[in-house]
C-alpha positions in Angstrom: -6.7 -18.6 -33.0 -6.0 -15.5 -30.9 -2.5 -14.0 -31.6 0.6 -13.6 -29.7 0.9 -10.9 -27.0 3.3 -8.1 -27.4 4.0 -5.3 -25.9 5.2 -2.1 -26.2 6.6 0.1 -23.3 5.9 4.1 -23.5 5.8 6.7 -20.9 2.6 7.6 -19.4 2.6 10.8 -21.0 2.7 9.0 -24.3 -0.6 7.8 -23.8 -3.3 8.5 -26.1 -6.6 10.8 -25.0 -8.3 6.7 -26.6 -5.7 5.2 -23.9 -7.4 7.0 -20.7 -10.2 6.1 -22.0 -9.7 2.5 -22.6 -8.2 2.6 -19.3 -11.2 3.9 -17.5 -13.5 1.7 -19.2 -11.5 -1.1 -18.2 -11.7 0.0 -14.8 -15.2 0.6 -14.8 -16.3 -2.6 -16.1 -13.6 -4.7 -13.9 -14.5 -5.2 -10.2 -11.7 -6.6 -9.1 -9.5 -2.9 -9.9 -12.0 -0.9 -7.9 -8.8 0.4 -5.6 -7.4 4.1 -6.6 -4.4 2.7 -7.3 -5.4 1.5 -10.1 -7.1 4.7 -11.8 -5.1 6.2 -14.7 -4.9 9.3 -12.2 -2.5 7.7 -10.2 0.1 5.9 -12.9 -0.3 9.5 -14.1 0.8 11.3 -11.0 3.1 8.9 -10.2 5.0 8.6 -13.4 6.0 12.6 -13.5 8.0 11.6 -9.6 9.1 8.7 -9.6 12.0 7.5 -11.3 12.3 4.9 -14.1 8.6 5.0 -14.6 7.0 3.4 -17.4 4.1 1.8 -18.7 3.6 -1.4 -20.9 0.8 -1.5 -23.4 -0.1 -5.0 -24.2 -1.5 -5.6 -27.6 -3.0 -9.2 -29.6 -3.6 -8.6 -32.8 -3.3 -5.0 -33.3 -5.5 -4.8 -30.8 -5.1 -3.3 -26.5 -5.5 -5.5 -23.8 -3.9 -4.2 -20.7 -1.9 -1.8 -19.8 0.7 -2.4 -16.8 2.5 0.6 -15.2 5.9 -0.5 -13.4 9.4 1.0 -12.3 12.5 0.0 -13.1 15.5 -0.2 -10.5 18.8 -1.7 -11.6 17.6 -4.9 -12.4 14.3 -5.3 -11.4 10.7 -4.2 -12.2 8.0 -3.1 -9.5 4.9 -1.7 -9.7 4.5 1.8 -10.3 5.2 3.7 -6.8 6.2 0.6 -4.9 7.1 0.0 -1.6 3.8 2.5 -1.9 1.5 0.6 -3.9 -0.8 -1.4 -2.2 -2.8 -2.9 -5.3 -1.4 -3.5 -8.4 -2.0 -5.5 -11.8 -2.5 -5.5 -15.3 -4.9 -3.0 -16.3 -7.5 -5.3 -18.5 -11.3 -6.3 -18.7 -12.8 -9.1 -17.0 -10.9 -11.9 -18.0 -8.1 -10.7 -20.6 -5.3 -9.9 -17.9 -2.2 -11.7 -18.8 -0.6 -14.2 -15.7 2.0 -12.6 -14.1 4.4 -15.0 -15.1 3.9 -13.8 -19.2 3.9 -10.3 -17.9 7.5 -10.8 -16.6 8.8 -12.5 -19.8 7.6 -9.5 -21.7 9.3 -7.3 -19.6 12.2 -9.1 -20.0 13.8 -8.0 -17.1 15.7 -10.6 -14.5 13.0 -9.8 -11.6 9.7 -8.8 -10.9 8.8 -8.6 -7.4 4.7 -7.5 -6.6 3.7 -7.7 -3.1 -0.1 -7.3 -3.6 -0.7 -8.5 -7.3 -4.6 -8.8 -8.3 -4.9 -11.2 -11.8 -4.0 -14.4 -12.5 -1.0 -16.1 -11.4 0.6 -19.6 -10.3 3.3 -18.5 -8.4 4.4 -16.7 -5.1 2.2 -17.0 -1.9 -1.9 -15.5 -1.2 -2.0 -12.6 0.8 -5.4 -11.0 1.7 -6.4 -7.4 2.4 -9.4 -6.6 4.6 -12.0 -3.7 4.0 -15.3 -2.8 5.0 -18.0 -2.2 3.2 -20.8 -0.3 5.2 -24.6 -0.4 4.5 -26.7 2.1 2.1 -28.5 2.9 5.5 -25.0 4.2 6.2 -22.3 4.9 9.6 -24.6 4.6 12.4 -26.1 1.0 11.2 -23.0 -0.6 10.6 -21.1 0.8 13.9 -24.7 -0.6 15.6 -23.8 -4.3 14.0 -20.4 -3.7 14.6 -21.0 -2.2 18.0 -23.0 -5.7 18.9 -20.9 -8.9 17.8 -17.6 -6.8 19.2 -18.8 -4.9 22.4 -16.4 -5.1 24.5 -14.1 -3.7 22.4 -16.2 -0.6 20.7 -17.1 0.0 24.8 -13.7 0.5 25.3 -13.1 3.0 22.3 -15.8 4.9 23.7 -14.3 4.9 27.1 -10.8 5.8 25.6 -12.7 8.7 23.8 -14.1 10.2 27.3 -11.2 9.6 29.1 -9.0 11.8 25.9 -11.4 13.7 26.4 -11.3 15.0 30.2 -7.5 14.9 29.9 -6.9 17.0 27.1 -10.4 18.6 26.2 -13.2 18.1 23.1 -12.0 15.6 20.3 -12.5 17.1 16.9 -11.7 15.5 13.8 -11.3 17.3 10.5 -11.2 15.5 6.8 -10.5 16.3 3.3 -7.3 18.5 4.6 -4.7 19.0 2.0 -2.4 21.3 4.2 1.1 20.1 3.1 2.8 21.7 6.4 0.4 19.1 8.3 1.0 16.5 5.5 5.2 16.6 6.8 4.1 16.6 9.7 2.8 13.1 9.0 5.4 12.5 7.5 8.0 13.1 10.6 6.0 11.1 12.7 6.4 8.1 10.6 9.8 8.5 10.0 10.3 8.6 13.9 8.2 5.6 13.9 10.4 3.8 11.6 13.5 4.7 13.7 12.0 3.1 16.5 11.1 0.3 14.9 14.2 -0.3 12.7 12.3 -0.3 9.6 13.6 1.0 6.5 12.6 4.9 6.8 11.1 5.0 3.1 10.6 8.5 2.9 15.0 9.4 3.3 14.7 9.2 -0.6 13.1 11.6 -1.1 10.8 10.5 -4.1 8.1 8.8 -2.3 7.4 12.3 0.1 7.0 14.4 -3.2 4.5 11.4 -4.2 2.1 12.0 -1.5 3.0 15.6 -2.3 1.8 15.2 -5.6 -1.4 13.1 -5.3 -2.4 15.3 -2.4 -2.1 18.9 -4.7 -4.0 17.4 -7.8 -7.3 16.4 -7.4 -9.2 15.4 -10.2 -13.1 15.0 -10.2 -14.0 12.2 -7.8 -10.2 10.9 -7.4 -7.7 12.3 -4.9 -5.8 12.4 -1.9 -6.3 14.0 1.4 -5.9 14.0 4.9 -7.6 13.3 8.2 -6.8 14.5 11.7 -8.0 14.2 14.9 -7.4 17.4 17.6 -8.0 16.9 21.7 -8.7 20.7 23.0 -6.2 22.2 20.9 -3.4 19.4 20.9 -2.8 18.2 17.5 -2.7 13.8 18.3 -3.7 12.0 14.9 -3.0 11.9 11.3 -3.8 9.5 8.7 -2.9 10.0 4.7 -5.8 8.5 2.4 -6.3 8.3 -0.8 -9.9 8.0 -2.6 -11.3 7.5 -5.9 -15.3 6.9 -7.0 -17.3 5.6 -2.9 -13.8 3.8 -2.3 -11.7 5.3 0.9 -8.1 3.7 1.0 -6.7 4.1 4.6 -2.6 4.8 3.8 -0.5 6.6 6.3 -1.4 6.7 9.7 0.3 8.4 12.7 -0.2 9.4 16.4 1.5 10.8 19.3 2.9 8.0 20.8 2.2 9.9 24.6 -1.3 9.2 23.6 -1.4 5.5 22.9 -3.1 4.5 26.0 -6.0 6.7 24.3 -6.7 4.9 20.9 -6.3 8.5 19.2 -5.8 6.2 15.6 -8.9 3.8 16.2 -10.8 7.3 17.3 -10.0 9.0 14.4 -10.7 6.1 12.0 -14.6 5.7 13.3 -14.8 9.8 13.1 -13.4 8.9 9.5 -15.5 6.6 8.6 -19.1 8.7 10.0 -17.6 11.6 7.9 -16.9 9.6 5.3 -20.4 8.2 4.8 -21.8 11.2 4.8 -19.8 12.2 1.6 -20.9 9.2 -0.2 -17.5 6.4 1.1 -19.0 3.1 1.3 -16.1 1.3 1.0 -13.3 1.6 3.4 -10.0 -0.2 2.9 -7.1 -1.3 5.5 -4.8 -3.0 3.6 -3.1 -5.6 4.6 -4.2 -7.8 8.1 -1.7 -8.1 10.6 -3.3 -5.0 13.2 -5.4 -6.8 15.3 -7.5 -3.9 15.2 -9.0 -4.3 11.9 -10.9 -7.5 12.6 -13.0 -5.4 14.6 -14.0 -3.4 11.8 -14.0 -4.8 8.5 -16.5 -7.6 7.1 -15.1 -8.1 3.6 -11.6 -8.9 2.1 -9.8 -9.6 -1.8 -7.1 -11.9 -2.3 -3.6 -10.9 -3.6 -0.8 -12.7 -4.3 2.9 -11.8 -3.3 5.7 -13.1 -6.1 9.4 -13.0 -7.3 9.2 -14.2 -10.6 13.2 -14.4 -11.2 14.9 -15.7 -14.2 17.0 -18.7 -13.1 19.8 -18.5 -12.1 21.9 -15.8 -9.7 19.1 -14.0 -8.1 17.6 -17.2 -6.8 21.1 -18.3 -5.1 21.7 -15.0 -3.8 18.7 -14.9 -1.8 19.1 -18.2 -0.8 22.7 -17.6 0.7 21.1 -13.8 2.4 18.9 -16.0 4.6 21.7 -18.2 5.4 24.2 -15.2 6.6 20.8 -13.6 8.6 20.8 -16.3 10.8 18.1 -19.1 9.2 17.8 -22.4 10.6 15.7 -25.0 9.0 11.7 -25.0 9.3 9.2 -22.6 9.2 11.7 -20.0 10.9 13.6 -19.9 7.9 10.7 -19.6 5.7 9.9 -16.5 8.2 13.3 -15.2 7.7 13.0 -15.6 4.2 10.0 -13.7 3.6 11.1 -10.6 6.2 14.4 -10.9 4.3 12.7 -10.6 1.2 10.2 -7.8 2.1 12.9 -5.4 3.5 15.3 -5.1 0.7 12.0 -4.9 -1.9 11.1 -1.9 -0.1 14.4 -0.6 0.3 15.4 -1.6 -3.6 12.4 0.5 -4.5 12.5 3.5 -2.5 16.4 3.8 -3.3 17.3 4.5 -7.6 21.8 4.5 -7.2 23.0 1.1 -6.1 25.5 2.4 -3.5 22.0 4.0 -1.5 20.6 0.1 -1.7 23.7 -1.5 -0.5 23.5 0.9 2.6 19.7 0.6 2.5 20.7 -3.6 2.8 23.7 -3.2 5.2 21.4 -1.8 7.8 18.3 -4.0 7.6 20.8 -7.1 7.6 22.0 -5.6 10.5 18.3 -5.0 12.1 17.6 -8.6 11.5 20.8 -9.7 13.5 20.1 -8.2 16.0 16.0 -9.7 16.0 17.6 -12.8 15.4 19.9 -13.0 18.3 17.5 -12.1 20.6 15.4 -14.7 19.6 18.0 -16.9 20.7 17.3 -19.4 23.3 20.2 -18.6 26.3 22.6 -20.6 27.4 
């Protein structure tokens, strides 16, 4: 009979030269942690910036059987690099990853929130992200497939393209760009984006802009991060932030001049992407989470995640019961709506922020965002 699972929890720097290379083989040999995030590159990275990083080593009978790197924030545990992370999960082979729930009671700690776990679980609520994975005959005969079951719409990029075009002059895109003047850049647009949008501006702490910082500035063989931008005449429109490991191409950070909407500068500098891409070897292109109604258009495959609180019982679970209420809930699947939003701000803004009095304002200002959403919900009188 197999033995108990323990763990043990060490920095990533503690880890063995036979640790990385457990890790990669784990990688290698498990499909479903294809995504960069889960190379040893990025806990790596991640751990020297951001704070109350860690890793657990999880051990049966003397012997290693995942590794899972996390953050600590007060009271909670997140994956390492969340609200950032967009995959996470017990490093393992096929097969041996612990449920999240055990994960949690080794941790011992009274929450674990993951918002896009891959392994086995029988809690919290299936999420999907979408990709697409393009032929070995490469760009030109998936945008021709594409191009037919959705013409209307790839007509209209191409007549957004012209029309960009004779306005501002030639579109040229660029790739692998690791400028980090253009990469705040970036970074100011989406700030400015989340200010209009009265989303918690992640990057105000600080840690998570040295992070793209970081992965950008330390490339390592066929892992890395890098930037792609999109230039009408000599008018600067698009950016998007990737990061890239092995033929997989993880869409992260886009941004645009918003004078340029009308145009579809992001869709136009995602296809250019993707054609450059190919050529380099990409076959697989990720978007994340659905919810853009632009990526049906372009992606033919998806994985399923799963999105969990595991909580010990008690306070936490009456806390966020009674948050809902003061937001503004009513009964039915508008409560359940609330719930989740509720939920999803104050995990971002509980990661991003490490002193408590930064999460209270952090949670004083998205309660205050959701007022307001909710009121104007609010059938009149």
């Amino acid at each position: 009979m197999a033995g108990t699972l323990q763990v043990e929890i060490v920095r990533a720097d503690q880890l063995t030269l036979a640790d990385r290379v457990l890790w990669r083989a784990m990688t290698d040999a498990n499909p479903d942690l294809a995504s960069p995030y889960f190379r040893f590159e990025f806990t790596e990275i991640a751990s020297r910036v951001s704070p109350g990083s860690a890793v657990a080593i999880l051990t049966r009978d003397g012997r290693t059987v995942g590794y899972f790197p996390h953050q600590r924030r007060g009271g909670a545990i997140q994956p390492l690099g969340a609200p950032m992370n967009d995959y996470h999960g017990v490093i393992a082979m096929p097969g041996e990853a612990p449920p999240l729930e055990t994960v949690a009671a080794l941790l011992g700690a009274p929450r674990l929130n993951v918002s896009a776990w891959v392994g086995p679980t029988g809690v919290g609520e299936p999420r999907e992200t979408l990709m697409t994975i393009t032929p070995e005959e490469g760009y030109d005969a998936w945008y021709a497939e594409r191009r037919q079951t959705w013409g209307k719409y790839f007509k209209d990029k191409e007549r957004a393209r012209r029309s960009l075009e004779t306005e501002q002059g030639a579109v040229r895109v660029e790739c692998g760009l690791t400028d980090p003047a253009l990469l705040d850049r970036l970074i100011g647009l989406k700030r400015q984006q989340y200010g209009r949008t009265g989303r918690h501006d992640i990057f105000a702490c600080g840690w998570t802009r040295d992070l793209l910082h970081a992965l950008m500035s330390d490339h390592r063989g066929d892992f890395g991060a890098s930037m792609a931008a999109l230039w009408a005449g000599d008018r600067l429109i698009a950016i998007e932030y990737s990061l890239h490991a092995g033929d997989r191409y993880h869409f992260w950070f886009p941004a645009y001049e918003p004078s340029a909407a009308r145009c579809s500068p992001g869709i136009l500098l995602t296809l250019d992407t993707m054609k450059l891409g190919c050529a380099d070897g990409f076959r697989v292109y990720d978007f994340g989470f659905g919810g853009e109604g632009y990526k049906k258009y372009f992606c033919n495959a998806s994985q399923g995640v799963r999105e969990a609180v595991v909580l010990k019982p008690g306070l936490g679970a009456t806390l966020s019961d009674a948050a809902v209420g003061l937001l503004g809930g009513t009964g039915g699947g508008r409560a359940e709506r609330l719930r989740t939003s509720v939920r999803r701000r104050w995990a971002a803004i509980e990661a991003c922020e490490t002193t408590p009095a930064n999460r209270l304002m952090g949670a004083v200002a998205a309660a205050g965002v959701a007022v307001k959403k909710a009121a104007g919900r609010q059938p009149s009188a």
